[in-house]
C-alpha positions, 0 to 999 in steps of 0.5 A: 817615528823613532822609539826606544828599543827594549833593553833601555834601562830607565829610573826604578823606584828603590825599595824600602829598606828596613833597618832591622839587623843593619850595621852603622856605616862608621862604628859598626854599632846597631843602626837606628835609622837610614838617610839619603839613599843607604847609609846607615847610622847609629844614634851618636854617629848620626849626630856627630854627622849632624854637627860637623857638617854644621860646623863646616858650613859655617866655617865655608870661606871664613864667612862668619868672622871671630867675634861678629854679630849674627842675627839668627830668624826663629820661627818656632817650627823644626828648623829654625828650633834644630838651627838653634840647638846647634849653635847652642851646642857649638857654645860648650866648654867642651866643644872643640873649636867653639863657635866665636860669634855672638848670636842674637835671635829674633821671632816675627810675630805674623798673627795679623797674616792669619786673622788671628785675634789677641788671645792666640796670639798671646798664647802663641807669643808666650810660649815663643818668649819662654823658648827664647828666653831659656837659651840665654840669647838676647833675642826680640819679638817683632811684629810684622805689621811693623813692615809697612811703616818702616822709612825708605831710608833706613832700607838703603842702608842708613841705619836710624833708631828703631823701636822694638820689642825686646825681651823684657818686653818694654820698647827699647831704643836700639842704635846701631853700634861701631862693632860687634857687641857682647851678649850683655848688650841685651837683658836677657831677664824676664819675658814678656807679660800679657799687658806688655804684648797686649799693648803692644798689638793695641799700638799696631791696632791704633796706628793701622799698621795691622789693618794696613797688612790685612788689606794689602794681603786680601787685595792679593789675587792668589795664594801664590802672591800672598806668600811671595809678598809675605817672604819679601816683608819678612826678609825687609823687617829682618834686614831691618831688625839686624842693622839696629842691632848691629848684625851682619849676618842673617841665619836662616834656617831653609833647608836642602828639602825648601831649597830645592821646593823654591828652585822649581817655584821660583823657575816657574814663578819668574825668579830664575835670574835671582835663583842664586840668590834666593837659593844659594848659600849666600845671599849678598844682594843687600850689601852690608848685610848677608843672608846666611844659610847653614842647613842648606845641607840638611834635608828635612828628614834629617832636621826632624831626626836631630830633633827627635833624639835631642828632644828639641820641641817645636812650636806650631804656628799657623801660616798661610797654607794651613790647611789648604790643598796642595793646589791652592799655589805654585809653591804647595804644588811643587812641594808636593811633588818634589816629596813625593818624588823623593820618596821613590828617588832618595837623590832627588833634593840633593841633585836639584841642589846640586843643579841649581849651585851651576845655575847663574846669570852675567853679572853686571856691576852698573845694574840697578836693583829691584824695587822690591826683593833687592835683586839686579834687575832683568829687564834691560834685554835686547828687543828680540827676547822672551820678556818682550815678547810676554810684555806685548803678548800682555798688553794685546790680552788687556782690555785698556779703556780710551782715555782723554788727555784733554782737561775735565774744566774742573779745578786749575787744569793739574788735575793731570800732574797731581797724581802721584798719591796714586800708584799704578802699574806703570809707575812702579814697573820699571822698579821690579824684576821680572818676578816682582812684576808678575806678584805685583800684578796680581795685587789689585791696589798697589797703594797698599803697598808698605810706605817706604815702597810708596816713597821710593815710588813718588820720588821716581816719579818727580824726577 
């Protein structure tokens, strides 16, 4: 049996490093804190560091064109708030070589996920609408429940009008505009009072959009699929919001540290063939629109320092993993160990990263689209594979009731053809990626999935 002689030299943990008597690496100035492995920065050089690697991110390939509208996702927590600041700062007089798009932010109110009642969310909502409003964007206050009744055709890029609640907080007719629009586009004067939200989630409440949601969540056998199904109706309400106003452009705020948490998970949740997608610093599965993400560079850390030192305050929402532990789903467990090991192995986000940049498939101009998450499909694979030997190996592992084809005697004998109010596996298998399959698995009735979904359904199955 082979073993590894002695003087092999394997990965140590690097010892701390205290930052007492440390000089920063550009000005020679005291050092205020440490980041990546040795590097050692003063308060204005740090942040300097922060801005241009910003900037040039943005400013990779000409993505964002002069004058485009960009629609920016905040979410209230570290990252969308630092994500903000410096687009703001990159709107200053003073600043050399100004940002020339116009941004447009947007918050999504997911109070109904976590069972919160209207008192919470009103407080939550609030003070979200106080932040926004502060900056001087136009912005919009969404709620999620908004996702299940969105029409299938306004998703295959048929932008229609769409109502939402904007910033003055009364419902507002929004059509799609021939090019970018100016900050005026949108009033930026007032927030939002408590009977304008109140009314707002009342009208959810009596359309059963909420309960709709909440059904569709419980029916989710996992804490895993609840979070990936959340993640896909928070990008198709995103998606959504930014054709009626016009965007082409989405800016996220995942960072390096979720970057390299969703590489791993994604692996192990079936996704690799979409992971340059889902991770990359672009995402243009959707066509029209792009999924942008600026801070791809930026670990965790350095998002919280930035803040710190700019005083910017975040605002706690609570999510579905608050106060679960850390083996309640795939992504918590990954999450868990990709810190912990970058706490011992300071490279460890950056060279999963790096890594997972390499990482692709063939591309195929003539595949055809998940039904669900917008990605090419990965299912059409030659019959000697591993999905097809998943899919016989599943099929052997379930129990299927016999079934007789012959008529009950009840009725006009369609009983058998009139099924198409009624969804199953089957029906919608062939529609999903690998990955969606697995999620869509493990909920138990898909006919609480959202309406546009259903609608792409029933029209495959008349063909």
């Amino acid at each position: 049996m082979c073993e590894a002689p002695d003087e092999t030299q394997f990965m140590t943990k690097k010892p701390s490093i205290i930052t007492t008597e440390r000089k920063c690496m550009k000005c020679e100035e005291n050092a205020v804190l440490i980041i990546r492995i040795d590097d050692a920065f003063c308060r204005n050089c740090f942040v300097h560091y922060m801005t241009h690697k910003f900037r040039s991110a943005i400013g990779k390939g000409r993505l964002i064109l002069y004058d485009e509208k960009v629609l920016l996702a905040y979410s209230g927590g570290h990252s969308s708030c630092a994500m903000l600041h410096l687009v703001q700062q990159g709107f200053l007089e003073h600043v050399h070589k100004k940002l020339r798009f116009f941004p447009h932010l947007v918050h999504i109110d997911e109070g109904a996920v976590t069972n919160q009642d209207m008192e919470e969310r009103l407080c939550a909502q609030k003070d979200i609408t106080s932040k926004l409003q502060s900056t001087g964007i136009p912005y919009d206050v969404v709620y999620l429940e908004r996702v299940m009744s969105l029409d299938h055709e306004q998703l295959a890029k048929k932008p229609a009008d769409l109502t939402i609640e904007n910033c003055s907080g009364t419902k507002k007719e929004v059509t799609k505009t021939s090019g970018p629009v100016s900050d005026d586009s949108s009033t930026t004067e007032g927030c939002p009072c408590d009977r304008d939200l109140t009314n707002g989630m009342e009208s959810l409440d009596i359309n059963g959009l909420a309960g709709s949601l909440k059904k569709l969540l419980e029916s989710a056998k996992t804490l895993t699929t609840k979070e990936d199904l959340l993640l896909q109706l928070r990008h198709q309400l995103l998606i959504e919001v930014a054709r009626q106003r016009g965007c082409t452009k989405i800016m996220l705020a995942d960072s390096g540290t979720l970057v390299s948490i969703r590489i791993l998970a994604n692996i192990a949740q079936g996704r690799g063939a979409a992971l340059p997608l889902d991770t990359g610093f672009v995402d243009g599965r959707h066509g029209d629109i792009n999924f942008v993400r600026p801070l791809k560079e930026f670990t965790k850390k350095e998002i919280v320092l930035y803040n710190k030192f700019h005083d910017v305050k975040s605002t706690f929402i609570p999510s579905l993993t608050t106060k679960v532990g850390s083996g309640a789903s795939i992504n918590l467990l990954t999450e868990e160990f990709v810190n912990a090991l970058q706490e011992g192995f300071p490279s460890t986000i950056s060279t999963i990263c790096r890594t997972g940049e390499k990482l692709g498939t063939e591309g195929n101009s003539s595949q055809n689209k998940c039904l669900i998450c917008k990605a090419p499909l990965d299912t059409s694979v030659p019959q000697a594979s591993a999905l097809n030997a998943t899919n016989f190996s599943l099929s052997l592992s379930s129990k299927q009731p016999s079934s007789d084809d012959q008529c009950c005697g009840e009725g006009d004998g369609g009983c058998h053809g009139n099924t198409v109010n009624k969804i199953d596996m089957k029906d919608i298998e062939g529609l999903l990626c690998y990955g969606c399959r697995v999620t869509i698995r493990d909920v138990t009735d898909l006919n609480l999935l959202p309406s546009q979904i259903k609608a792409e359904v029933e029209k495959t199955i008349r063909r």
